[in-house]
C-alpha positions as CSV (number, residue, x, y, z in Angstrom):
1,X,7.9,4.5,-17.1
2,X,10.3,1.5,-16.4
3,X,11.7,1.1,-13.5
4,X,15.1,-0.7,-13.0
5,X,16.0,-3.0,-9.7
6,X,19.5,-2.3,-10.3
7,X,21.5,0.2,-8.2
8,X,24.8,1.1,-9.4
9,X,27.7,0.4,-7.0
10,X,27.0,0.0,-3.6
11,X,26.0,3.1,-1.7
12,X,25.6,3.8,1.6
13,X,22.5,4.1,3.2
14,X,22.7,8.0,4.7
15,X,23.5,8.7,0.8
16,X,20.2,6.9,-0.5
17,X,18.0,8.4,2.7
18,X,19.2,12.4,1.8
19,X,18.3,11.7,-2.2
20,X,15.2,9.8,-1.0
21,X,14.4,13.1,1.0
22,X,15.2,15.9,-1.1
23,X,13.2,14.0,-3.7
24,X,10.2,13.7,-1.4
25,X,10.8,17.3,-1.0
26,X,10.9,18.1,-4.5
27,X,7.7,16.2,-5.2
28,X,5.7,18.6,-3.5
29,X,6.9,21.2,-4.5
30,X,6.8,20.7,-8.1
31,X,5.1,17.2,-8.4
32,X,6.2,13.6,-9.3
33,X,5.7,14.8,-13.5
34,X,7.7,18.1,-13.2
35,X,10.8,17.0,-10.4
36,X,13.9,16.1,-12.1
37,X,17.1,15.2,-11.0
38,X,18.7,19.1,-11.3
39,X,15.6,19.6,-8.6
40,X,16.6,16.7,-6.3
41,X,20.6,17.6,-6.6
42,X,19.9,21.5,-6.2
43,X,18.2,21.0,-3.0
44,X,20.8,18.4,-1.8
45,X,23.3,21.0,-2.6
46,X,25.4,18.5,-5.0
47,X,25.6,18.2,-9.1
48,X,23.3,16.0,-11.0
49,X,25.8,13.5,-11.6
50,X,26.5,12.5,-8.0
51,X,23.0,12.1,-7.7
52,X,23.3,9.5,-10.8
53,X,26.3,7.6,-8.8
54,X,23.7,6.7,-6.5
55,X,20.7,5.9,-9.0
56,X,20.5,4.9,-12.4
57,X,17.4,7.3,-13.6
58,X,14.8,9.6,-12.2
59,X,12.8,6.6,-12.6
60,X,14.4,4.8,-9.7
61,X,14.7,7.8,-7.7
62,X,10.7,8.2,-8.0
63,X,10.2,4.3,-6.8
64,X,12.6,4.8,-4.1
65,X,10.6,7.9,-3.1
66,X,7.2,5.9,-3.5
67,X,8.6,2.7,-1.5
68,X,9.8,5.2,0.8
69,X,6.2,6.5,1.5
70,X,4.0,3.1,1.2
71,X,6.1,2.4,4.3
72,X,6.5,5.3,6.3
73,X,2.9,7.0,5.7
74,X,0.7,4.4,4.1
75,X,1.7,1.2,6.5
76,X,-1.5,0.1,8.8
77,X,0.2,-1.4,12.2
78,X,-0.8,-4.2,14.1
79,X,-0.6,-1.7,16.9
80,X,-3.1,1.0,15.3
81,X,-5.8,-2.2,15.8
82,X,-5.4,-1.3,19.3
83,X,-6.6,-4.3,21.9
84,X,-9.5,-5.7,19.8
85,X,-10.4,-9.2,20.8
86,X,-11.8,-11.1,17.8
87,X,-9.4,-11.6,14.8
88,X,-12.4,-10.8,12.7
89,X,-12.0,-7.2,13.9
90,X,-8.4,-6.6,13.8
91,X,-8.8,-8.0,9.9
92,X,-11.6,-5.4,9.3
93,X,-9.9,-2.5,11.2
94,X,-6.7,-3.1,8.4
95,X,-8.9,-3.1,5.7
96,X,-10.6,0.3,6.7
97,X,-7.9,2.0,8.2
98,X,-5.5,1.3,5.4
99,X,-8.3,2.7,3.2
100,X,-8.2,6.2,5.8
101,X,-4.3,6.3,5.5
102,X,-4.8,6.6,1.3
103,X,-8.1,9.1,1.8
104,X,-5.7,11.1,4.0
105,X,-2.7,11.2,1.5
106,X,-5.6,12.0,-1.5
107,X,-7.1,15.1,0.9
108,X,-3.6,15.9,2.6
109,X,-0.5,15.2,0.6
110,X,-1.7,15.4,-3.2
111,X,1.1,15.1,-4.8
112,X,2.8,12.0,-3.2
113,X,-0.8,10.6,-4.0
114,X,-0.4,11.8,-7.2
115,X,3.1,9.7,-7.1
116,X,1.8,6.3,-5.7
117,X,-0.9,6.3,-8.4
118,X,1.7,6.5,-11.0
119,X,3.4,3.6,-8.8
120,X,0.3,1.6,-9.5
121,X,-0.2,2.4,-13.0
122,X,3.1,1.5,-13.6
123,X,3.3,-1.9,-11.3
124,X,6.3,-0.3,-9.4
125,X,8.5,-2.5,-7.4
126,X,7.5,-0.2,-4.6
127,X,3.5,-0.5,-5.4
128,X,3.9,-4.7,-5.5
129,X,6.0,-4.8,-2.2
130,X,3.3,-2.5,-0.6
131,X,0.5,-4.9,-1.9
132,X,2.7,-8.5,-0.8
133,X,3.5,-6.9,3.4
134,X,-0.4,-5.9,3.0
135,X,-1.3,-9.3,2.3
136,X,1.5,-10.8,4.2
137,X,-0.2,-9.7,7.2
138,X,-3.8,-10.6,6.1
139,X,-2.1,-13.8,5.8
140,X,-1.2,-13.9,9.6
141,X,-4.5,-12.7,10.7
142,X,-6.3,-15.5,8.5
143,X,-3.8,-18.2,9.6
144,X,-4.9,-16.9,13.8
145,X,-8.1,-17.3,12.6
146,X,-8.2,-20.5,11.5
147,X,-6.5,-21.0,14.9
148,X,-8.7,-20.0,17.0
149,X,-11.5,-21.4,15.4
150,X,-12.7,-17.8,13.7
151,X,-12.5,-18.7,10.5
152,X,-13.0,-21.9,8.5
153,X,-9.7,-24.0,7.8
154,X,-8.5,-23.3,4.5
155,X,-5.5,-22.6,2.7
156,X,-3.9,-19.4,4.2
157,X,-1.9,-17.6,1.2
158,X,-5.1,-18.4,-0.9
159,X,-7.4,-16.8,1.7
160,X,-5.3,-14.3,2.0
161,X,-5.2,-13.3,-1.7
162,X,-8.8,-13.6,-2.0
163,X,-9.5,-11.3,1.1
164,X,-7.2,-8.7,-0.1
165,X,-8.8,-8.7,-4.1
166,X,-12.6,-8.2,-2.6
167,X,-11.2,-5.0,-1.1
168,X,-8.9,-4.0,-3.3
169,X,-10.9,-0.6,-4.0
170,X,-9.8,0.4,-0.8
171,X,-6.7,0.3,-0.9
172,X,-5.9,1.0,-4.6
173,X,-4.7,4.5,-5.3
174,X,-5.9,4.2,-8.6
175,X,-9.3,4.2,-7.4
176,X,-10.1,5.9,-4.6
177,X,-8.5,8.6,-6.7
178,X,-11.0,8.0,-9.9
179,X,-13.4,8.6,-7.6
180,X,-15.5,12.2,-6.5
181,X,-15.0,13.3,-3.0
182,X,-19.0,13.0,-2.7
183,X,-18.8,9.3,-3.8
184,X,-20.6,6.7,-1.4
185,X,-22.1,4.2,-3.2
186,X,-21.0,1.6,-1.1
187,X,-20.3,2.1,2.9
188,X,-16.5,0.7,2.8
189,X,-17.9,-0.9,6.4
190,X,-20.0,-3.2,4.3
191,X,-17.7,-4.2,2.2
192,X,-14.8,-5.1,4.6
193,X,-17.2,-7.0,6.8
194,X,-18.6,-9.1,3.8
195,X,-15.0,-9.6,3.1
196,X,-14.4,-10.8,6.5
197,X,-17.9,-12.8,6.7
198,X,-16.6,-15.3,3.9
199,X,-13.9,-16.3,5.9
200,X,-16.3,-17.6,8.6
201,X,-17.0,-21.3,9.0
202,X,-20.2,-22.0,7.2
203,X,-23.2,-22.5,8.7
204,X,-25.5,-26.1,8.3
205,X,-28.0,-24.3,6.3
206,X,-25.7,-22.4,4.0
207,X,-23.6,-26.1,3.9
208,X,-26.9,-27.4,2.8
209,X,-27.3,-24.7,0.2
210,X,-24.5,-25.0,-1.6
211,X,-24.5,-28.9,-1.9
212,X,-27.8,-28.3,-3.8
């Protein structure tokens, strides 16, 4: 599905939030494949074609409806990490509790899950701007780090980048929804703390190591 940047006119914004919502609405009740615009417009009480003043195509409507969602339900706060101490755990509480915001959206709203895995399939403007705040603010955490002497100096937007790849499973709707509800081959613990481990400033012996 292709999905255009371009809004027509200029709208205002109560106009794009009640079309964002009755198409939220719409997606659960028939799902992100099934809703069309007649749905979205019926439940807004308005024609189809004031609906298309606003967006171009079902296709925008749905990212609008995705973005809306990576942000509102799917956006792990600085705040959530509570008053941890060490930047090492505030970066490893994002990495597991943005993977318990998606697990909650699979088990508990299935078909906006079902939505933001077609937003990743399809590299949605909504999916990438989900992906850059994530890493934007793995990116502040790292940069702390290397502050307060935490992690190794290195280049932050690189570090970044890295840290958010080595996790990606867990935060990938594409993923964690390939995967049976039984599945625990790896403890998602280990794998965010290995994450955060090779940010760390290297030990002698392991500087030793590696120059061999």
């Amino acid at each position: 599905m292709e999905i255009g940047t371009t809004v027509r006119a200029k709208p205002r914004t109560d106009q794009i939030t009640s079309i964002v919502g009755a198409g939220m609405a719409a997606c659960r009740l028939y799902g992100p494949a099934k809703t069309n615009v007649a749905d979205i417009a019926r439940l807004l009480g308005k024609s189809p074609a004031s609906v298309y003043k606003i967006f171009p195509s079902k296709a925008v409507i749905l990212d609008a409806i995705a973005g809306n969602f990576f942000e509102a339900d799917l956006q792990f706060t600085a705040s959530a990490c509570g008053e941890l101490a060490s930047v090492a755990d505030r970066l490893k509480a994002i990495a597991l509790g943005q993977h318990r915001l998606m697990l909650r959206a699979r088990h508990g709203d299935s078909q906006m899950f079902d939505l933001i895995v077609l937003a990743a399939e399809g590299n949605w403007p909504s999916f990438s701007d989900h992906l850059k705040r994530l890493q934007a603010y793995v990116g502040e955490l790292v940069c702390t780090g290397i502050v307060t002497g935490e992690f190794a100096p290195r280049n932050v937007d690189t570090a970044a980048a890295c840290f958010c790849a080595s996790i990606i499973s867990l935060w990938d709707p594409r993923i964690i929804g390939a995967l049976p509800l039984s599945h625990c081959e790896l403890s998602v613990h280990e794998l965010a703390s290995f994450a955060v481990a090779a940010l760390r400033p290297s030990s002698p012996g392991e500087e030793s190591m590696a120059a061999e």
